[in-house]
PASEBA-1860 file (N, C-alpha, C; in nm, 3 decimals):
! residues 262
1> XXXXXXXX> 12.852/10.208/9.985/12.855/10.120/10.102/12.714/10.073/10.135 ~ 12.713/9.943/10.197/12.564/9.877/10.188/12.533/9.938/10.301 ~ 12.371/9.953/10.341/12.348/9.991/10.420/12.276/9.886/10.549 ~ 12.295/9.786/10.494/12.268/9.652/10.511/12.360/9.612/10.658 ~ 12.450/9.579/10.765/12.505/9.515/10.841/12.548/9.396/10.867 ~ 12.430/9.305/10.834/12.446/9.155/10.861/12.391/9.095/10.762 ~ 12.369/8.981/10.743/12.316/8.867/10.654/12.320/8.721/10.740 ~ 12.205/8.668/10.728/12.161/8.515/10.758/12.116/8.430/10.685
9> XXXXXXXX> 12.155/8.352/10.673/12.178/8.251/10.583/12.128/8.074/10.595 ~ 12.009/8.072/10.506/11.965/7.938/10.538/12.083/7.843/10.461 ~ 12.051/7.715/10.504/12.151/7.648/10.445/12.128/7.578/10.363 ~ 12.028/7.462/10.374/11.963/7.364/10.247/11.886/7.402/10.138 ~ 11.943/7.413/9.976/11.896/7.468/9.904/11.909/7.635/9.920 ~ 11.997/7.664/9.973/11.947/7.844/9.997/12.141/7.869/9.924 ~ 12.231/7.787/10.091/12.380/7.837/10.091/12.385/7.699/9.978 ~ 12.350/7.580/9.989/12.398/7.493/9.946/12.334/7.423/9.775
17> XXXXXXXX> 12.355/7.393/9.678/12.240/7.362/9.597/12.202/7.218/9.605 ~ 12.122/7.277/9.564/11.964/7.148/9.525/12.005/7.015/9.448 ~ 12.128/7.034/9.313/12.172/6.941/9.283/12.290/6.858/9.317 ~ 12.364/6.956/9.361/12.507/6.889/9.397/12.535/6.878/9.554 ~ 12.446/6.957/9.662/12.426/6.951/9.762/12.540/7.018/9.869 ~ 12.659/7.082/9.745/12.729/7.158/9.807/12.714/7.333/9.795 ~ 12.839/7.380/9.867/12.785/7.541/9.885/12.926/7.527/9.670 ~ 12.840/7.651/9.653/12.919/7.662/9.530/13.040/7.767/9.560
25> XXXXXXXX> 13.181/7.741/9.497/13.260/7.834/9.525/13.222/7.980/9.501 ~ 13.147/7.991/9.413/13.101/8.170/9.393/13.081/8.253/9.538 ~ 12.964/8.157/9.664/12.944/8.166/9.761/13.050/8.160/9.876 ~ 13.098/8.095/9.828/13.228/8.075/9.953/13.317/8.193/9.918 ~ 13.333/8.257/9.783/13.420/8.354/9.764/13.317/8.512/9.873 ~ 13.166/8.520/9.807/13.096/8.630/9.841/13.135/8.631/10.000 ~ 13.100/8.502/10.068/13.106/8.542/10.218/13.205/8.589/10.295 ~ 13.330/8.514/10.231/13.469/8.543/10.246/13.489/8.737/10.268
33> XXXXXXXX> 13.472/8.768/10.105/13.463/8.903/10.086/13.375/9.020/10.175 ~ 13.258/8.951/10.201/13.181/9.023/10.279/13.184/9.028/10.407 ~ 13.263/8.947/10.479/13.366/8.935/10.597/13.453/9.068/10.618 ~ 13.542/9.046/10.515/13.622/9.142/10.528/13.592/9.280/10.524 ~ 13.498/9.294/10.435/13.430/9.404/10.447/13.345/9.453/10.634 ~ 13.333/9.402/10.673/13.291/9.411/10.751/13.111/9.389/10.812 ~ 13.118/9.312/10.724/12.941/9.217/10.759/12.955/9.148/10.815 ~ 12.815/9.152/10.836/12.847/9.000/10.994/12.741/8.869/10.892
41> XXXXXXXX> 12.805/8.787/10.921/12.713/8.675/10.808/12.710/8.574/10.883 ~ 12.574/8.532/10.953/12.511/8.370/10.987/12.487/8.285/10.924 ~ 12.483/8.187/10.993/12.430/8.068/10.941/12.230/8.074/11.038 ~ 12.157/8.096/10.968/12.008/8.087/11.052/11.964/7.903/10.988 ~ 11.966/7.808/11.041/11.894/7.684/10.994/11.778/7.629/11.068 ~ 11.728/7.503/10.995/11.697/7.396/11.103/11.755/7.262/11.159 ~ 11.871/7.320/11.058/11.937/7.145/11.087/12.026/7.171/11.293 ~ 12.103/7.083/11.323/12.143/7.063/11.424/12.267/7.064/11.459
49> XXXXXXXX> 12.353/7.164/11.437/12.462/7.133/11.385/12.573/7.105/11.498 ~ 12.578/7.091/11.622/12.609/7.106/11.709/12.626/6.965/11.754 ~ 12.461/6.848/11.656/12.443/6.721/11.648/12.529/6.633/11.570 ~ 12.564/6.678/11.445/12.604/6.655/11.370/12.767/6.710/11.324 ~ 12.840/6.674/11.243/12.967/6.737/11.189/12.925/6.757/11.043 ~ 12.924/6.859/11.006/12.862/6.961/10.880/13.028/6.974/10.833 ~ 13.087/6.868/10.758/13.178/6.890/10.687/13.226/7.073/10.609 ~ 13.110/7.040/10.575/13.154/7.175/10.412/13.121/7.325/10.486
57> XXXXXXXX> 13.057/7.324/10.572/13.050/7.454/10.660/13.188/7.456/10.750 ~ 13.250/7.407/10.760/13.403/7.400/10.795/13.487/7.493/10.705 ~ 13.409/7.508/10.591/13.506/7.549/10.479/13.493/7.741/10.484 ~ 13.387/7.751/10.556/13.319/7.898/10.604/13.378/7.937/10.741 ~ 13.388/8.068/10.742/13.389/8.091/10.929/13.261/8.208/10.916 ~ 13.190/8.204/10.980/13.054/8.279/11.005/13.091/8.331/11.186 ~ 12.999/8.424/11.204/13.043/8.534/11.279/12.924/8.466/11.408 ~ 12.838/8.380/11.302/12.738/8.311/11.462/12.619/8.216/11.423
65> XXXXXXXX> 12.538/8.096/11.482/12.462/8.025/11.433/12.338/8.049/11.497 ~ 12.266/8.044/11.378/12.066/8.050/11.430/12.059/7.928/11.405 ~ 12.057/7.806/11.483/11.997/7.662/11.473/11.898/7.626/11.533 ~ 11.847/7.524/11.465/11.700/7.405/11.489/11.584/7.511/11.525 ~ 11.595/7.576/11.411/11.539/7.687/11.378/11.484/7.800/11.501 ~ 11.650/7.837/11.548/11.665/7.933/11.612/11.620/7.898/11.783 ~ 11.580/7.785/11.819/11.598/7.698/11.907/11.746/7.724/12.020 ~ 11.811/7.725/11.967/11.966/7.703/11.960/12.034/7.813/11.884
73> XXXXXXXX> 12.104/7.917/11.946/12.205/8.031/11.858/12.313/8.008/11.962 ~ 12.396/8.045/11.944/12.531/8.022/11.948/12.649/8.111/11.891 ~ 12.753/8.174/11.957/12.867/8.169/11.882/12.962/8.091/11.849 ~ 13.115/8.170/11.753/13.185/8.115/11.707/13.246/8.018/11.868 ~ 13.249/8.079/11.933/13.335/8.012/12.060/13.246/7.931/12.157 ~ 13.178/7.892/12.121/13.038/7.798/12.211/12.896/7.887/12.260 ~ 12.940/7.970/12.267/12.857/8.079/12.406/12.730/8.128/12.355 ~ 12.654/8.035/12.424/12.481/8.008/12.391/12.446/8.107/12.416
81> XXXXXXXX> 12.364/8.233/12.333/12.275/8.318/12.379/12.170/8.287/12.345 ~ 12.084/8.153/12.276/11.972/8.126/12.316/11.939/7.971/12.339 ~ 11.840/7.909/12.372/11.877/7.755/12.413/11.678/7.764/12.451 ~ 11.628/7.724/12.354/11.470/7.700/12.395/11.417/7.568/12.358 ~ 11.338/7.519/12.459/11.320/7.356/12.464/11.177/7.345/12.447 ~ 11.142/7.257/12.413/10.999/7.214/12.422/10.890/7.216/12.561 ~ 10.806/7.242/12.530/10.696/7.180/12.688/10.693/7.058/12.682 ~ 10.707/6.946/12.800/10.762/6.800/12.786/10.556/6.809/12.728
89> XXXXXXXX> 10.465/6.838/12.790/10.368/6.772/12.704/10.354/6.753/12.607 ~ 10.410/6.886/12.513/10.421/6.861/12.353/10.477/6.769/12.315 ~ 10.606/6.743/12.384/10.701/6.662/12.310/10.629/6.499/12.351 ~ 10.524/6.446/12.477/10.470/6.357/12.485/10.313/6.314/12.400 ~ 10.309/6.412/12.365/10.205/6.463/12.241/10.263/6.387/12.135 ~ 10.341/6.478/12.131/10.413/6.419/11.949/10.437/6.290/11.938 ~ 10.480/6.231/12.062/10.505/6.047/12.058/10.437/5.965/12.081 ~ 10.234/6.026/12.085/10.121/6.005/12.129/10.057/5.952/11.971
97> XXXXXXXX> 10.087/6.103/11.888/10.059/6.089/11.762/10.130/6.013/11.695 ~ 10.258/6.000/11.684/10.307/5.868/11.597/10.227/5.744/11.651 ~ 10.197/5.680/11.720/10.175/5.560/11.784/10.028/5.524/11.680 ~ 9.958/5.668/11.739/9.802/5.686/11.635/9.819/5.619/11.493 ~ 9.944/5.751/11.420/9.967/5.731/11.324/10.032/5.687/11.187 ~ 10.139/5.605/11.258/10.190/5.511/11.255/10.370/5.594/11.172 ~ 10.408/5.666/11.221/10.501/5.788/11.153/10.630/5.733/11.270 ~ 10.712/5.830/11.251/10.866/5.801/11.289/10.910/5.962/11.272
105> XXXXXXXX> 10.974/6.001/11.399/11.047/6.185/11.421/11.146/6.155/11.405 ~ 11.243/6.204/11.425/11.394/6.245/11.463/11.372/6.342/11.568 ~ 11.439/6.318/11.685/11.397/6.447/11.810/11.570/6.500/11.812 ~ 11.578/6.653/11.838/11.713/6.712/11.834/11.729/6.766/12.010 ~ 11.813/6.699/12.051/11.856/6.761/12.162/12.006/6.810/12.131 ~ 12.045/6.906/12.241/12.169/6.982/12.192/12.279/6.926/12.128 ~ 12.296/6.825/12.228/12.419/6.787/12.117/12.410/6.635/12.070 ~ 12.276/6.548/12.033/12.275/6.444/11.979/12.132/6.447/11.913
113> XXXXXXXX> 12.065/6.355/11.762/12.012/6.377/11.732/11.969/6.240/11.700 ~ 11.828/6.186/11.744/11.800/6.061/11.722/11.677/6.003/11.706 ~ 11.638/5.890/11.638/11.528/5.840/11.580/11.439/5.748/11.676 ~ 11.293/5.788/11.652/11.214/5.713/11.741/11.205/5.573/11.650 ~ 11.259/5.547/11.525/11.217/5.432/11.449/11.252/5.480/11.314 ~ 11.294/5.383/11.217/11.318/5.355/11.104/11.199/5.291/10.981 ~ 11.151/5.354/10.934/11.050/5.311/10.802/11.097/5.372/10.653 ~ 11.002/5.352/10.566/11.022/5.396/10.436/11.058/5.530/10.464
121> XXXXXXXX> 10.880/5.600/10.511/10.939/5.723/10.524/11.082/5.800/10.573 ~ 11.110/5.730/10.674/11.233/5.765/10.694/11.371/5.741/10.625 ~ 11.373/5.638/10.562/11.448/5.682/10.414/11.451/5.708/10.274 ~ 11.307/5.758/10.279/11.332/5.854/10.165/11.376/5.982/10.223 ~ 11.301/6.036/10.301/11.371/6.156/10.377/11.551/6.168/10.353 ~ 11.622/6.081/10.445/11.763/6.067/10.438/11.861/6.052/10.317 ~ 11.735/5.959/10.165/11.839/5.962/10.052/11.803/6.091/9.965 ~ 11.673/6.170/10.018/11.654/6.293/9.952/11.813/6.380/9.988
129> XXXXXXXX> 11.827/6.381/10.119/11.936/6.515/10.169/12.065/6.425/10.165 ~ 12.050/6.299/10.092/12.209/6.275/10.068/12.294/6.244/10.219 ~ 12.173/6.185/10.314/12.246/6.187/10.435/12.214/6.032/10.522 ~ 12.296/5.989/10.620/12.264/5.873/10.683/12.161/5.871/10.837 ~ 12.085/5.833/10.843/12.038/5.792/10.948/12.082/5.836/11.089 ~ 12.047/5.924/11.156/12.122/5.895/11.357/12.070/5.821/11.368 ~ 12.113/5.750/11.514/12.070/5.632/11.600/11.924/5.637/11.635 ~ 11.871/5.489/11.661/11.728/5.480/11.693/11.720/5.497/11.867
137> XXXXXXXX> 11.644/5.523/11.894/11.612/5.513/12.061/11.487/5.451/12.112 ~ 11.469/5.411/12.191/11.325/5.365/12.253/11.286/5.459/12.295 ~ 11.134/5.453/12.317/11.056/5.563/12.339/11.089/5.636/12.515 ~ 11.162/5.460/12.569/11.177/5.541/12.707/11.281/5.613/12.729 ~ 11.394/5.624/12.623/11.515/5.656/12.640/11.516/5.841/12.571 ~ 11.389/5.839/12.565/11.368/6.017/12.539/11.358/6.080/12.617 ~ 11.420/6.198/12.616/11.431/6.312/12.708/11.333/6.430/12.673 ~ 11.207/6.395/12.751/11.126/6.527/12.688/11.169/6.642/12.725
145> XXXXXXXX> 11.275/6.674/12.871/11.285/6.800/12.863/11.382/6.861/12.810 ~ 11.445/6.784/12.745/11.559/6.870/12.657/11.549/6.875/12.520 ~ 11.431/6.848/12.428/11.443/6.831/12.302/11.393/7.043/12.256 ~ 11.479/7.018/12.141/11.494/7.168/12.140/11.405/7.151/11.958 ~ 11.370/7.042/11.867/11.294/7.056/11.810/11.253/6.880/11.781 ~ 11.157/6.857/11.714/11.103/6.756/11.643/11.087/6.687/11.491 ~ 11.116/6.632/11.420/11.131/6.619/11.259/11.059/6.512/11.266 ~ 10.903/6.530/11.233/10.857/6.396/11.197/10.843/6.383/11.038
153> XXXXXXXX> 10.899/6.276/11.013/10.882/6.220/10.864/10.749/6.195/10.794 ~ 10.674/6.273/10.765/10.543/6.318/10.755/10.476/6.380/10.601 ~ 10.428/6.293/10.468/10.387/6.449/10.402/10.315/6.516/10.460 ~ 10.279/6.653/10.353/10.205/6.755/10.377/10.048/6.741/10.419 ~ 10.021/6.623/10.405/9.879/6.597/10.477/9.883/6.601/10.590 ~ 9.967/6.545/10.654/9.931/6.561/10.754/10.028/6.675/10.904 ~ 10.032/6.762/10.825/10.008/6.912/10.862/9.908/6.964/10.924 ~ 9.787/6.951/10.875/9.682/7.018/10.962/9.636/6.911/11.086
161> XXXXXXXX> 9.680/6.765/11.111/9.621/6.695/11.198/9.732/6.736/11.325 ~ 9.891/6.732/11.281/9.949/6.804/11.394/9.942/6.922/11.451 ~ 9.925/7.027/11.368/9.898/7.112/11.395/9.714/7.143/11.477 ~ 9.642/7.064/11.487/9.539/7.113/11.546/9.569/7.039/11.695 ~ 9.686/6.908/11.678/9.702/6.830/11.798/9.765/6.880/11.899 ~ 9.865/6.960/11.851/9.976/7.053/11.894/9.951/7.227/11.876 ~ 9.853/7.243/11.972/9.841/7.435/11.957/9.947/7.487/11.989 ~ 10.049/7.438/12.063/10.160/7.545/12.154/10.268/7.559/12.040
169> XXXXXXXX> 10.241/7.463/11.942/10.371/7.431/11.841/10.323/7.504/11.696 ~ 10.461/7.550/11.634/10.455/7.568/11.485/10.489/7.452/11.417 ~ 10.441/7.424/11.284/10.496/7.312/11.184/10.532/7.361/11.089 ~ 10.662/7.352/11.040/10.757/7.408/10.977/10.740/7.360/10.843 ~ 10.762/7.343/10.720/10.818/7.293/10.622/10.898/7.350/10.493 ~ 11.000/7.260/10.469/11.088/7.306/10.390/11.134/7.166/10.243 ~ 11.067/7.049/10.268/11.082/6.946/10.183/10.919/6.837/10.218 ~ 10.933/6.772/10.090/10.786/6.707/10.050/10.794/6.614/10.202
177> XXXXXXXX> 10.902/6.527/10.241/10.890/6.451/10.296/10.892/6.472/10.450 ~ 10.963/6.554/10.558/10.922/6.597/10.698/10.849/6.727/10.710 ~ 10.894/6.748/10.785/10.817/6.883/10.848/10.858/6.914/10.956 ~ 10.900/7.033/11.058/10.992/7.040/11.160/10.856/7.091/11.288 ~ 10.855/7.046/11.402/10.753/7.110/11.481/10.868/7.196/11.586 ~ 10.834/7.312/11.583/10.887/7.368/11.668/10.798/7.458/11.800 ~ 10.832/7.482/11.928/10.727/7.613/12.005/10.735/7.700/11.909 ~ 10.601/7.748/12.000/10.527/7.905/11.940/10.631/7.962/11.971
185> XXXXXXXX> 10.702/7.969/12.033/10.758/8.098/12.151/10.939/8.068/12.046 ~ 10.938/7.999/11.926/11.058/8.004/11.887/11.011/8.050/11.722 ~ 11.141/8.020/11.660/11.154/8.029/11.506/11.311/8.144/11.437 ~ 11.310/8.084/11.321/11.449/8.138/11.310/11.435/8.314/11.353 ~ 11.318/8.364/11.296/11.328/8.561/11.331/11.334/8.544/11.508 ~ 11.282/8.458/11.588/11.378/8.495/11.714/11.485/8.443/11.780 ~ 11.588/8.366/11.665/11.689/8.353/11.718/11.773/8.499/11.617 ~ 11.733/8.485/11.511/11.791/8.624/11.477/11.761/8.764/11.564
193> XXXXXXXX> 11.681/8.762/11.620/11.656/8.910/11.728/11.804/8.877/11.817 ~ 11.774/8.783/11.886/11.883/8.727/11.963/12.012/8.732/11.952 ~ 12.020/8.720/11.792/12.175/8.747/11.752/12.211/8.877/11.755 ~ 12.117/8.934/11.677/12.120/9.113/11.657/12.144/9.182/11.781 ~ 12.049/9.109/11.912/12.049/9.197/12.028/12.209/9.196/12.083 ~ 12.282/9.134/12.074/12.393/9.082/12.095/12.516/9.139/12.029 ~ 12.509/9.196/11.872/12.577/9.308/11.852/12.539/9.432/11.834 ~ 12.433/9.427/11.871/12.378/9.584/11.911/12.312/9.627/11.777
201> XXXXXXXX> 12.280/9.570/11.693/12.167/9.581/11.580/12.025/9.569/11.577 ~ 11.994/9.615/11.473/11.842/9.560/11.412/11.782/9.471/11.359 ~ 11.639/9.473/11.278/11.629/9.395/11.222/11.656/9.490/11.091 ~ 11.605/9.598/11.090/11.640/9.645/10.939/11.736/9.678/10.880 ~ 11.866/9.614/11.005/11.995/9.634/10.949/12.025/9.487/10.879 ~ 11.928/9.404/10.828/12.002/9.282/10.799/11.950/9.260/10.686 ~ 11.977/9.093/10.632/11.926/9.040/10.483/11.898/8.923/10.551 ~ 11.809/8.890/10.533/11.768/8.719/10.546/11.757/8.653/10.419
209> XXXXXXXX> 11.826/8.537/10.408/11.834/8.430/10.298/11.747/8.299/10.299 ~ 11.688/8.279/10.237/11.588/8.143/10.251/11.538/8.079/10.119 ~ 11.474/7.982/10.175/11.411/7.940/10.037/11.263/7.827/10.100 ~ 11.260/7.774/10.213/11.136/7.730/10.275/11.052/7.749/10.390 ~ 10.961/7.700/10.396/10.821/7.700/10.454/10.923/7.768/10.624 ~ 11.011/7.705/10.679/11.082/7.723/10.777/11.116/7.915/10.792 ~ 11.154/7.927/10.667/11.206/8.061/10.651/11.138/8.194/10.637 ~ 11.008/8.142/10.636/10.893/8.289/10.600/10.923/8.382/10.731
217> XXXXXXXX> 10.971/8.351/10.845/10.899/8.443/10.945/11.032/8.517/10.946 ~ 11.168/8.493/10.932/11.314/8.574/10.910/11.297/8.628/10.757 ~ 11.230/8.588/10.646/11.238/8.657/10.554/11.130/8.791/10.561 ~ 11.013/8.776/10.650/10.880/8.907/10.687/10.993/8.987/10.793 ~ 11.088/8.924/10.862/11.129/9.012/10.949/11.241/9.120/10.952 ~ 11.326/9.042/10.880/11.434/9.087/10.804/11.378/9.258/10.756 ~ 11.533/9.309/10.775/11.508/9.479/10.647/11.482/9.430/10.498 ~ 11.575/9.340/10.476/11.531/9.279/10.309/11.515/9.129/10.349
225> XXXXXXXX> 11.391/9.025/10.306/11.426/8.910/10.318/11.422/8.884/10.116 ~ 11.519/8.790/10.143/11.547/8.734/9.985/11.511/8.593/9.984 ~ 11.409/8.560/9.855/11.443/8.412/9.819/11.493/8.388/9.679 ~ 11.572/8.287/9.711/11.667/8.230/9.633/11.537/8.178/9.507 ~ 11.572/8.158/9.364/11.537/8.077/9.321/11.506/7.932/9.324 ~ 11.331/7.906/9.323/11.352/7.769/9.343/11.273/7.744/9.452 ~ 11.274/7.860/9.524/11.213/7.914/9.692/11.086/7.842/9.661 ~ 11.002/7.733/9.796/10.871/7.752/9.814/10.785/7.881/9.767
233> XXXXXXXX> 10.664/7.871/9.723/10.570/7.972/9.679/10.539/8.035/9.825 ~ 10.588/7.996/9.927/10.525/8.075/10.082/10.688/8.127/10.121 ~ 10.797/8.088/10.100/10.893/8.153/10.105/10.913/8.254/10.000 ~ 10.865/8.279/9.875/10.875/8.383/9.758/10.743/8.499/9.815 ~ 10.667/8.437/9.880/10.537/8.553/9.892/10.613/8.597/10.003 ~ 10.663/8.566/10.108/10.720/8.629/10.230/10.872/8.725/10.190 ~ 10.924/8.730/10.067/11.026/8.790/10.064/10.989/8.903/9.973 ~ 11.123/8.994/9.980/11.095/9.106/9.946/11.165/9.114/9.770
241> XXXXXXXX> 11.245/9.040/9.784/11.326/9.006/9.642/11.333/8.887/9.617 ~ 11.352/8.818/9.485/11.322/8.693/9.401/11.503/8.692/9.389 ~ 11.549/8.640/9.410/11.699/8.603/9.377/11.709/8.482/9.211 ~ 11.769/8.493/9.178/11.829/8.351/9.097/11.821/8.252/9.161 ~ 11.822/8.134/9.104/11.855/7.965/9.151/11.998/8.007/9.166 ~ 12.030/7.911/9.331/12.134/7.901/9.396/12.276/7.871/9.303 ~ 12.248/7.765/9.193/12.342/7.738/9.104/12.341/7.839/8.938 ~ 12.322/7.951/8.972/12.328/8.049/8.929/12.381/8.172/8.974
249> XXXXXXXX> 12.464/8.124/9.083/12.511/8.214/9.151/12.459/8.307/9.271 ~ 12.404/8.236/9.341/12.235/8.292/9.369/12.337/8.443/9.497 ~ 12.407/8.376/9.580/12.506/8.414/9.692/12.551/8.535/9.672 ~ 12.619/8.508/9.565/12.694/8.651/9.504/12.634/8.766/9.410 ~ 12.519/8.674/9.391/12.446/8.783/9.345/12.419/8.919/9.422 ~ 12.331/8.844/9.534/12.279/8.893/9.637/12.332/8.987/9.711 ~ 12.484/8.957/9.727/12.554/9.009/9.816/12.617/9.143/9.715 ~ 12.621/9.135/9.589/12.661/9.209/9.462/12.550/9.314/9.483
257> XXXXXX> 12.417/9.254/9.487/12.307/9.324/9.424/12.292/9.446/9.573 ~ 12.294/9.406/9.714/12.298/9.461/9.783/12.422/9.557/9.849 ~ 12.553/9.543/9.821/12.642/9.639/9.781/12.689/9.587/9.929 ~ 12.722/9.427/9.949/12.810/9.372/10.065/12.946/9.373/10.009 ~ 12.952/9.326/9.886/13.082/9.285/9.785/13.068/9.384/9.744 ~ 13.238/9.418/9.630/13.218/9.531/9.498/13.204/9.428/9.429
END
């Protein structure tokens, strides 16, 4: 019997693969099984899902969500046990620096998710993840006090200019083309505390699943954090085990290798 309890689960590239952009049945069988067994298995992301309708996660029932990177947790039945928003300065910050620098976010409030503007960058971003566009907004039609994270469409250069602009904030990354800014005071390891505190667990009762820049601080926190094959070089240094590429079964491995499944 594992000695393990729970498991969290990133979703892009981690639950889902890289080429086909779906979860592979191997995975949908492991979680299933490890259900019944009696694990508790999340979803920990950054996406918004609450924003959005996530078709193929329909096809899962998970026991609870770490979103917009733990920003937002949630159970199966609505019931928010965490909900953390931005400082409106940051978030007037961040729409200070696009103007500078001539960039385009996506801002996530709870339950809608929308664009300060449309450029290249912003669709390459969208035909990378195989996804369409939310709505554009004017700058006055933002709600600084409810945005629960930021996605500016940004490479990796310019990482260190937000980040020195924005002290109160982390900058996340998990793909060449955005980067997620989230508060200090968040990230997926404390919406996972949050979850844990809630069924009366640990952290070293769990597995964290990941594969990017987003995921280092649930994979250091985690009892085991795992990266999937394929993982960022800062998501593989932060974990404790190297998994297979996702389309290798990466799911069931994991869940095999740690003694969730027989």
């Amino acid at each position: 019997m594992s000695r393990y309890r729970a498991v969290f689960c990133d979703i892009d590239f981690t639950l889902t693969s890289p080429i086909t952009r779906t979860i592979p049945e191997s995975a949908k069988t492991a979680i299933s099984k490890a259900r019944e067994n009696g694990i508790l298995v999340f979803v920990a992301t950054g996406r918004n899902l609450t924003a959005f309708d996530v078709k193929f996660l329909k096809e899962l029932t998970f026991d609870g969500y770490v979103t917009v990177n733990g920003q937002l947790c949630y159970l199966p039945d609505g019931q928010i046990l965490r909900k953390g928003t931005f400082e409106v300065e940051d978030v007037q910050a961040v729409m200070e620096l696009e103007k500078k620098h001539g960039f385009h976010c996506s801002f996530n409030e709870q339950f809608v998710t929308y664009l300060s503007g449309i450029n290249a960058g912003v669709e390459a971003f969208f035909s990378f993840v195989n996804g369409s566009p939310p709505p554009v907004r004017l700058s006055s039609e933002i709600k600084p006090n409810e945005i629960l994270s930021i996605v500016p469409f940004v490479r990796e250069e310019m990482d260190l200019v937000l980040s020195q602009a924005l002290p109160g904030c982390q900058i996340l990354r998990w793909n060449p083309l955005s980067c997620d800014i989230a508060p200090r005071s968040g990230g997926k390891h404390v919406g996972i505390q949050v979850m844990l505190d809630y069924f009366g667990l640990q952290m070293r009762d769990c597995i964290a699943i990941g594969d990017g820049g987003n995921d280092v601080t649930m994979l250091r926190s985690a009892g085991m954090g795992v990266a999937v094959g394929g993982a960022l070089e800062a998501a593989k240094a932060a974990a404790d085990y190297i998994a297979p590429p996702v389309d290798e079964d990466a799911i069931e491995h994991i869940f095999r290798k740690f003694e969730l499944i027989a």
